[in-house]
C-alpha positions in Angstrom: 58.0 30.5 93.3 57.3 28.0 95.9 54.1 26.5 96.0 51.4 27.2 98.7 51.2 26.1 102.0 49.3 23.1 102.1 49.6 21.9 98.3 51.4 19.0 97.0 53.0 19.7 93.3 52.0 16.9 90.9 54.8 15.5 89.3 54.5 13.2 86.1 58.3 11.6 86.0 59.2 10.3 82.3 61.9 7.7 81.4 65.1 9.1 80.8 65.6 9.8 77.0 62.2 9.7 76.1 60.0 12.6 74.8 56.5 12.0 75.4 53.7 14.3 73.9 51.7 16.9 76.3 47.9 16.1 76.6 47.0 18.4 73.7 49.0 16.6 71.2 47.4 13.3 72.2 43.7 14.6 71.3 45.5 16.3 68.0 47.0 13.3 66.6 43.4 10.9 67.3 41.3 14.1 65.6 43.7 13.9 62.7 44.1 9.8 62.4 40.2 9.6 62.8 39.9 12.1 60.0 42.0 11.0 57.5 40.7 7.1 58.5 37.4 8.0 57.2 38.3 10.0 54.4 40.3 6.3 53.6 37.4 4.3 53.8 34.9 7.0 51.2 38.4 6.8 48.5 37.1 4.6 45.7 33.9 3.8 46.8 31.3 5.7 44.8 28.7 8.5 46.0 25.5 6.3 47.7 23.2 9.4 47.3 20.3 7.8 45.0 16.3 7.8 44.4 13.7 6.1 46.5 11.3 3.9 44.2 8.8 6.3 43.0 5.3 7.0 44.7 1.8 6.1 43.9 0.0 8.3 41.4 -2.0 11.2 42.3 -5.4 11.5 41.0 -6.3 13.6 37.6 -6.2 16.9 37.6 -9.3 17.6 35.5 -12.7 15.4 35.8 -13.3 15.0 32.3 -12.1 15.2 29.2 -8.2 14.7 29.4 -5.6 15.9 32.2 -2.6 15.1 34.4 -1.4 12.9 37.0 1.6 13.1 38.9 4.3 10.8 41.1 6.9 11.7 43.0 10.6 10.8 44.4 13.1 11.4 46.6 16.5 11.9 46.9 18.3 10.0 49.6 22.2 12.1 49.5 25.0 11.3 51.2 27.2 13.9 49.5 26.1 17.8 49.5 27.9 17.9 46.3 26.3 15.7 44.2 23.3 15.4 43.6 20.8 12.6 42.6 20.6 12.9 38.3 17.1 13.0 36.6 13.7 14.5 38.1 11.7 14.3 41.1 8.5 14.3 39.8 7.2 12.2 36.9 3.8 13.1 34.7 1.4 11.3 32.7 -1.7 11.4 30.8 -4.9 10.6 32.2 -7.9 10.2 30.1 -11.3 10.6 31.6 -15.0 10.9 29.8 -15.9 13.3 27.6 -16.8 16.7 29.2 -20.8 17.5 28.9 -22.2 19.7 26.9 -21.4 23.2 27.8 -19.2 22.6 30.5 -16.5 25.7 31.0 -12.9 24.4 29.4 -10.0 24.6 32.0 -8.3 27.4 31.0 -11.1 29.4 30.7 -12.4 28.6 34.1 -8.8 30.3 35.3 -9.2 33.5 33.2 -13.0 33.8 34.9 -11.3 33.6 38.3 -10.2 37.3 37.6 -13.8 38.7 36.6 -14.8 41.6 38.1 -11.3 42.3 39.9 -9.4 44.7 40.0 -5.9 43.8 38.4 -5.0 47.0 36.9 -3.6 50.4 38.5 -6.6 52.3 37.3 -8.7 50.0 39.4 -10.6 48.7 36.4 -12.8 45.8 36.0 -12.8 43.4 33.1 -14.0 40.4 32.2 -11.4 37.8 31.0 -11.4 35.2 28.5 -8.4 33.2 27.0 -6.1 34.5 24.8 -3.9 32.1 22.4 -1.8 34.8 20.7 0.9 35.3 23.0 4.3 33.2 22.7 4.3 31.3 25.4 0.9 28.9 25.1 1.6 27.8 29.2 1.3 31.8 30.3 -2.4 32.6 31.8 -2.6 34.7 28.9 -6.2 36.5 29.5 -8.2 38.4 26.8 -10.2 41.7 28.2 -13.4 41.5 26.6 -14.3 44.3 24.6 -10.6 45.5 24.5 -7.7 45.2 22.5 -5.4 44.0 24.9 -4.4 40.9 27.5 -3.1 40.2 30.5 -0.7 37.2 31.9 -1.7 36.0 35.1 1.8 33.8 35.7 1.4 30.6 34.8 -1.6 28.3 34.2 -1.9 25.3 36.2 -0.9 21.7 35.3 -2.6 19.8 33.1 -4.0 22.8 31.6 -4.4 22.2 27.8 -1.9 24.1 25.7 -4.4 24.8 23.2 -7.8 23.7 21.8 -6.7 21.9 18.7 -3.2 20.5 20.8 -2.5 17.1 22.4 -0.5 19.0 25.0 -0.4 20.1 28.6 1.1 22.5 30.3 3.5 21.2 33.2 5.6 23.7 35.0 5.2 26.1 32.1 6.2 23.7 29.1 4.1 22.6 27.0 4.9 18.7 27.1 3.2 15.8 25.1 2.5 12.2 26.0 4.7 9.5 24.6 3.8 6.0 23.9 4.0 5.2 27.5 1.7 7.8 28.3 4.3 9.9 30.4 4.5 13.7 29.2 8.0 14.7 28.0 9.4 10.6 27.6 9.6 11.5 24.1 9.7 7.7 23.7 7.8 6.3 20.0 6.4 3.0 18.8 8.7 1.6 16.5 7.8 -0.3 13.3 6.9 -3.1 15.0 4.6 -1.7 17.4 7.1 -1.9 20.5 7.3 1.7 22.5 11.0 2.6 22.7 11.9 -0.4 20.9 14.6 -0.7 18.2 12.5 -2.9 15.6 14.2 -5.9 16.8 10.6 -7.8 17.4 10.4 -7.8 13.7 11.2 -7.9 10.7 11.3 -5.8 7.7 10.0 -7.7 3.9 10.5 -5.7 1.0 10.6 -7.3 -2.5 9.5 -6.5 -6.3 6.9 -9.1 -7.9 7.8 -9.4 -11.2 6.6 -12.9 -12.4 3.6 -14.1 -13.7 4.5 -11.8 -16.5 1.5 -12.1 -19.3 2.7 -12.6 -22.7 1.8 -10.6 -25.7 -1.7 -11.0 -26.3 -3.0 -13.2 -23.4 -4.9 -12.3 -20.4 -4.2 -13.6 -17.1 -6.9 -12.2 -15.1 -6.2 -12.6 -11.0 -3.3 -13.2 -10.1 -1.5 -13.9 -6.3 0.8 -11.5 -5.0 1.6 -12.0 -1.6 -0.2 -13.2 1.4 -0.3 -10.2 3.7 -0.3 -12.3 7.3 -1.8 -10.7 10.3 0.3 -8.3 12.5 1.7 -6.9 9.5 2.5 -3.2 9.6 3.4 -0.3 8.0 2.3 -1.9 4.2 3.3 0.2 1.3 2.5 -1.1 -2.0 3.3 0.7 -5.6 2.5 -0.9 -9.0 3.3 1.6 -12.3 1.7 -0.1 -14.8 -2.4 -0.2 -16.5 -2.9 -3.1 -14.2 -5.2 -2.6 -11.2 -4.5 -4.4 -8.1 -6.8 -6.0 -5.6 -7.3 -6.8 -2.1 -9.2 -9.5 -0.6 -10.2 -10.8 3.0 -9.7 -13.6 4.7 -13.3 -14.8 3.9 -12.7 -14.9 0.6 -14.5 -11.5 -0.1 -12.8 -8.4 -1.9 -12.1 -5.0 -0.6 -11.6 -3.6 -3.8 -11.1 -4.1 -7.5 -12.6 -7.5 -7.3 -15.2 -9.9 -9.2 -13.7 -7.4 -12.2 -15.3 -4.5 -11.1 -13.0 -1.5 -10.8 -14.3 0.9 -7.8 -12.9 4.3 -7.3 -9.5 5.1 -4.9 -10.5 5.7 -1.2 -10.0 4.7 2.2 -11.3 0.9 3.1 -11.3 -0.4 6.7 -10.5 -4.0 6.6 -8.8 -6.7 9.2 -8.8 -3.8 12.2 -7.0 -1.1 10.3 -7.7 1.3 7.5 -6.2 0.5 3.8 -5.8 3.5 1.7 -5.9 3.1 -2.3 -4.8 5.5 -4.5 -4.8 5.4 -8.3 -3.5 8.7 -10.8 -3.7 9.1 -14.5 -4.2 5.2 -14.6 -0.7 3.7 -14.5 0.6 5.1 -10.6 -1.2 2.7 -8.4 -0.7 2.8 -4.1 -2.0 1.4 -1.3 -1.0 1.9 2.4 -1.7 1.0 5.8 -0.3 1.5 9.1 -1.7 -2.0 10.9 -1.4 -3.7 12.2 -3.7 -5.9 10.6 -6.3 -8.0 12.4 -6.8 -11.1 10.1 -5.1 -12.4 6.8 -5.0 -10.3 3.5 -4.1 -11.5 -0.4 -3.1 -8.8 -2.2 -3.7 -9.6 -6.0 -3.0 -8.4 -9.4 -5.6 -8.0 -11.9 -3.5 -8.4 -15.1 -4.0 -6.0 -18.5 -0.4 -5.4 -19.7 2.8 -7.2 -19.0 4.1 -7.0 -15.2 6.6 -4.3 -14.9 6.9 -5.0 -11.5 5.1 -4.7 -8.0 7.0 -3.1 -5.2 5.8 -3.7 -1.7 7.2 -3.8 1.9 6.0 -4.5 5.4 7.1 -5.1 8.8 6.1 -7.9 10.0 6.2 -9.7 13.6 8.9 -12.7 13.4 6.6 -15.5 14.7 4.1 -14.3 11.9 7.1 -14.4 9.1 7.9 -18.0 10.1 4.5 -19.3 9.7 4.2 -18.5 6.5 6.8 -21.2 6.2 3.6 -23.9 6.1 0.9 -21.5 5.0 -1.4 -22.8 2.5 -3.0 -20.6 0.9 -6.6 -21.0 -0.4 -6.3 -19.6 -3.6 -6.1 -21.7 -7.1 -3.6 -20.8 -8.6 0.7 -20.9 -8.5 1.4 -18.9 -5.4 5.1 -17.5 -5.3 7.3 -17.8 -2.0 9.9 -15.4 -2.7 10.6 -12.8 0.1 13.7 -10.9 0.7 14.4 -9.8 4.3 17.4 -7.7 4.5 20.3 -9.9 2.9 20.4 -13.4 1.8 22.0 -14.9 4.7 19.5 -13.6 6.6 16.5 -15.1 4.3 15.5 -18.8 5.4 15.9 -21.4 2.4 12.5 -22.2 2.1 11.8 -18.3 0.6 15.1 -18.2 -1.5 14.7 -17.8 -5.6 15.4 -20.5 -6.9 18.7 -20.3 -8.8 18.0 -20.7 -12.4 19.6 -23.7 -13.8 20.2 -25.6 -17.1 18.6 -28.4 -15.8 15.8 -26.3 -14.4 13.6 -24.2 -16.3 9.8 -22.8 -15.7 6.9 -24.2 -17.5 6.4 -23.0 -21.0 2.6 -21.7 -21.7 1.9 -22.1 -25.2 -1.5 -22.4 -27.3 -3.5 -25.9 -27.5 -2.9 -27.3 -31.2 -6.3 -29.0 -30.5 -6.6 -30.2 -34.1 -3.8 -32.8 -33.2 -5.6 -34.3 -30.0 -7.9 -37.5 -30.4 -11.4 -37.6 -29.4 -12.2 -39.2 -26.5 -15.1 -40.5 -25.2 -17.3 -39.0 -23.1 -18.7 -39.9 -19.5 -22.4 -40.6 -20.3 -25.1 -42.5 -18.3 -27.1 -41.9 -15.0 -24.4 -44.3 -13.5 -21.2 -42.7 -15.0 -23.5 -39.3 -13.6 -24.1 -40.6 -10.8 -20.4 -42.2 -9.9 -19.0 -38.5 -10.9 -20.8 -36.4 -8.7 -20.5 -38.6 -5.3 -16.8 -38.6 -5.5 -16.0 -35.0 -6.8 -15.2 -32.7 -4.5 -16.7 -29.6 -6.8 -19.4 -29.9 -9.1 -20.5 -26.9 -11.0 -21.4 -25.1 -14.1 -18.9 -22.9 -15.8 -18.0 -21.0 -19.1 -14.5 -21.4 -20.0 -12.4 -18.3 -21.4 -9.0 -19.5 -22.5 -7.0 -22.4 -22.4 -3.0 -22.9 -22.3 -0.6 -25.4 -22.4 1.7 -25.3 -19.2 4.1 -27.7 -19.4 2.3 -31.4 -19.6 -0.5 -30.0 -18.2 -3.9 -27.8 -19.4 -4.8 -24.7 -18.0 -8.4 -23.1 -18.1 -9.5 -19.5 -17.8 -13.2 -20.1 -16.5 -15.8 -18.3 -15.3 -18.2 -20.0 -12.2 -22.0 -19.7 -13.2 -23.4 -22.0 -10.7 -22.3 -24.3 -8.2 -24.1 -27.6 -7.5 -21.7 -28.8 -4.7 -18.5 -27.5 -3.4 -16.0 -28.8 -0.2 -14.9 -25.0 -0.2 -15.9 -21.4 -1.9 -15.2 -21.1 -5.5 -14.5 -17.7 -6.4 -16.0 -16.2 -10.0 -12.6 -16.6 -12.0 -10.9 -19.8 -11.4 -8.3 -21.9 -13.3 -9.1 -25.4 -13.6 -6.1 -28.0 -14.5 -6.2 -30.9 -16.2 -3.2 -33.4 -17.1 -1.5 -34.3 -20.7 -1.1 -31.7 -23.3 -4.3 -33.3 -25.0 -6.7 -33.6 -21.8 -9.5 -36.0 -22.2 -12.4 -34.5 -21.7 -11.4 -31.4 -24.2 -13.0 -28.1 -23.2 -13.2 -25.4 -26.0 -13.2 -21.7 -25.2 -16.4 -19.9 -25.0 -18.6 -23.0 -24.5 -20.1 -23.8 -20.9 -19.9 -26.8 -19.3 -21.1 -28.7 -16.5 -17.8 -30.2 -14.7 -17.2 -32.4 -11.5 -13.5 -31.6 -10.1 -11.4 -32.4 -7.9 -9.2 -30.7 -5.4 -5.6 -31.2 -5.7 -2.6 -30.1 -2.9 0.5 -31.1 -3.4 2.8 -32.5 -1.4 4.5 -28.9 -0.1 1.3 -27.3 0.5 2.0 -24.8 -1.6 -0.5 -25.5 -4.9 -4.3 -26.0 -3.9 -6.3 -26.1 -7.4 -9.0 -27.1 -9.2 -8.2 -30.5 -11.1 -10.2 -32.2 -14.2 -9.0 -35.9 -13.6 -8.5 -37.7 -16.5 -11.7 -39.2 -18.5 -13.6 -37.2 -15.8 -16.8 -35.7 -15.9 -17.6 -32.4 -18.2 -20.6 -31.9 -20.5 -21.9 -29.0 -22.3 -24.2 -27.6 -20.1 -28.3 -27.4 -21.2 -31.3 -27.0 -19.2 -31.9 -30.8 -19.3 -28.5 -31.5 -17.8 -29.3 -29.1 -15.3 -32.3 -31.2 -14.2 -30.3 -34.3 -14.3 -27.6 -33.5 -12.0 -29.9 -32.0 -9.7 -31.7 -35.2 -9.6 -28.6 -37.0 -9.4 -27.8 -34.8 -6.2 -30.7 -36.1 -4.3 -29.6 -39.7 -5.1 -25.8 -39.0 -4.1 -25.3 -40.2 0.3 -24.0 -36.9 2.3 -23.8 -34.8 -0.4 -22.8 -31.5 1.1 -25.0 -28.3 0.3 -23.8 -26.1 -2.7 -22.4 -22.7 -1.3 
């Protein structure tokens, strides 16, 4: 068909042997290289659909008393099909004042928003009051008063307590409690060391069976040092199985229980920030516990009536606390054994390892004082020997003395603190006083008091701090008219410190 009069034909000439593609293929083939270019460039790369940082948190939901706060999140998605994992809204625990006197609880305050309204077909009116019977504590579940029968009002609102004697609150109809963080559902927990959600790695965990200082047959030992219980400690669980009683004592020197020889009855003690519970059952099963951690320094102690079976205890206990014990000194007079056991040996440092027994090495042998063999010696008499004594003793004091062993080349005695005339640091009741050679000059017999000027002796690890009778030192029997004499003498004596 010819074309009409006064129209040119368009012609598009192409090169001889060449096909080249209508219009319509040209805008299929960029639709289709665009397409699968960006569907390149997504292959291997992750979905970017993630949260934005969470928001500030909302005020609390109740105005006293306990309730909930909330924060929120958003998902930013790239990617219809996925989806951003976890929640969008996070709640915690907020604590406020106690609710007043009188003041309507929460949930009942929602069960009173229904008095005098119809809810039922029959057009009835009721007054509502909680009900805690149903299953599900987080329902609106609303007593008719008067009547044998509730009603659920959907849910309660968030923040509402589940029940009265219940830590929980009801969010979105669960009844979720507070972890350590203080958010509702974490489920996170303290672990033994105090940490929330840790894995007790800021710790360590001591657990070891005392079992020297074993009394022989016969003798009585009186106090004796456990362990030093250093501050931070937690979770402390001791067990003893025998008639002996153990004892606690203070920082300050003072007993918590079962000191100065006075047994007092099993019972809860708060001591050093934390409560210490001591139990004791047919006389021989002996506990104590507490959770910590401690504020201050404790010295658990055995007060010896039968050979040592053994002492268990175990703690938890912070690891720059463990370490220091490393150049503790501790006050007490008497042999204090280092030996703790953290896990396995490699694990232990040196300085607390047993040390391995050893023909060479042996401990001391306590034996009786065969005091018929040992020589007089002379005493130290006159105002000036007095005198000379009591300036450069550290202790001065009058005391009975109870026993007396041999401990190697050195004396040991039992005695028993009546009065002090001058002392550089406390003196318990019941100390042991040392004095060097087998046959210790000035001789002190059992069940005789004296009036003694001591010294205090360290050695060189820190790890012994006693009382020490130097030879040819100072002990008299004690009467009233040495009494008067070394008072006078502690006028005359230059920055003499006041007895305590």
């Amino acid at each position: 068909m010819p074309p009409p009069v006064g129209t040119q034909e368009a012609r598009v000439e192409y090169p001889a042997g060449k096909l080249w593609p209508r219009p319509r293929q040209v805008l299929l083939l960029i639709w289709i290289y665009l397409c699968c270019g960006l569907e390149g460039r997504t292959q291997g790369r992750p979905e970017s659909s993630e949260w934005t940082s969470w928001g500030a948190w909302s005020g609390c939901s109740s105005t006293c008393g306990q309730g909930a706060s909330v924060r929120s999140r958003r998902c930013v998605r790239i990617s219809r099909e996925h989806a951003c994992g976890g929640d969008s809204h996070q709640y915690r625990l907020c604590r406020l004042p106690e609710c007043p006197s009188g003041a309507m609880p929460f949930r009942e305050l929602q069960c009173a928003l229904y008095n005098s309204r119809p809810v039922l077909g029959d057009q009835s009116i009721y007054q509502w009051v909680p009900f805690y019977g149903a299953p599900n504590l987080c329902d609106l579940n609303c007593l008719a008063e008067g009547h044998t029968f509730y009603y659920t009002f959907g849910r309660v609102l968030d923040g509402t307590p589940c029940s009265p004697d219940s830590d929980g609150l009801c969010i979105n109809g669960r009844c979720l409690t507070a972890g350590c963080d203080g958010v509702l559902g974490s489920g996170n927990h303290e672990d033994n060391c105090g940490q929330c959600g840790g894995r007790n790695s800021s710790c360590l965990f001591i657990q070891h069976v005392f079992s020297e200082a074993t009394p022989p047959s016969g003798q009585s030992y009186g106090y004796w040092n456990v362990t030093l219980i250093p501050i931070g400690a937690r979770h402390i669980r001791v067990t003893d199985r025998s008639r002996n009683y153990l004892a606690l004592m203070g920082s300050d020197g003072r007993y918590v229980f079962n000191g100065d020889w006075a047994i007092d009855w099993p019972g809860t003690f708060q001591v050093a920030g934390t409560q210490v519970h001591y139990s004791r059952t047919n006389d021989r099963d002996e506990s104590l516990w507490a959770a910590g951690p401690t504020g201050e320094d404790l010295h658990l102690q055995v007060l010896f009536q039968e050979p040592n079976p053994g002492i268990e205890f175990e703690l938890w206990l912070p690891r720059d606390a463990y370490y220091a014990l490393q150049s503790h000194r501790n006050p007490l007079r008497q042999p204090q054994i280092r030996e703790v056991e953290v896990g396995s040996q490699e694990a232990t440092p040196a300085w607390t390892r047993p040390a391995p027994f050893s023909p060479e090495f042996s401990p001391p042998r306590e034996q009786p004082i065969e005091t018929e063999s040992c020589k007089p010696c002379p005493g130290a008499k006159g105002r000036s020997q007095r005198l000379l004594h009591y300036c450069r003793s550290d202790f001065v004091f009058r005391a009975r003395v109870l026993a007396q062993l041999r401990v190697g080349e050195e004396t040991r005695y039992d005695i028993q603190v009546q009065h002090s005339y001058k002392n550089w640091t406390p003196l318990e009741r019941r100390e042991f006083l040392w004095a060097p050679g087998a046959c210790p000059c000035p001789l002190l017999v059992p069940r005789a008091e004296y009036l003694v000027a001591a010294q205090r002796h360290i050695n060189y690890e820190g790890t012994l701090d006693r009382l020490l009778l130097p030879h040819a030192g100072y002990a008299r029997p004690w009467t009233p008219r040495e009494d008067a004499r070394i008072q006078k003498v502690a006028k005359q004596c230059p920055q003499a410190p006041p007895a305590g």
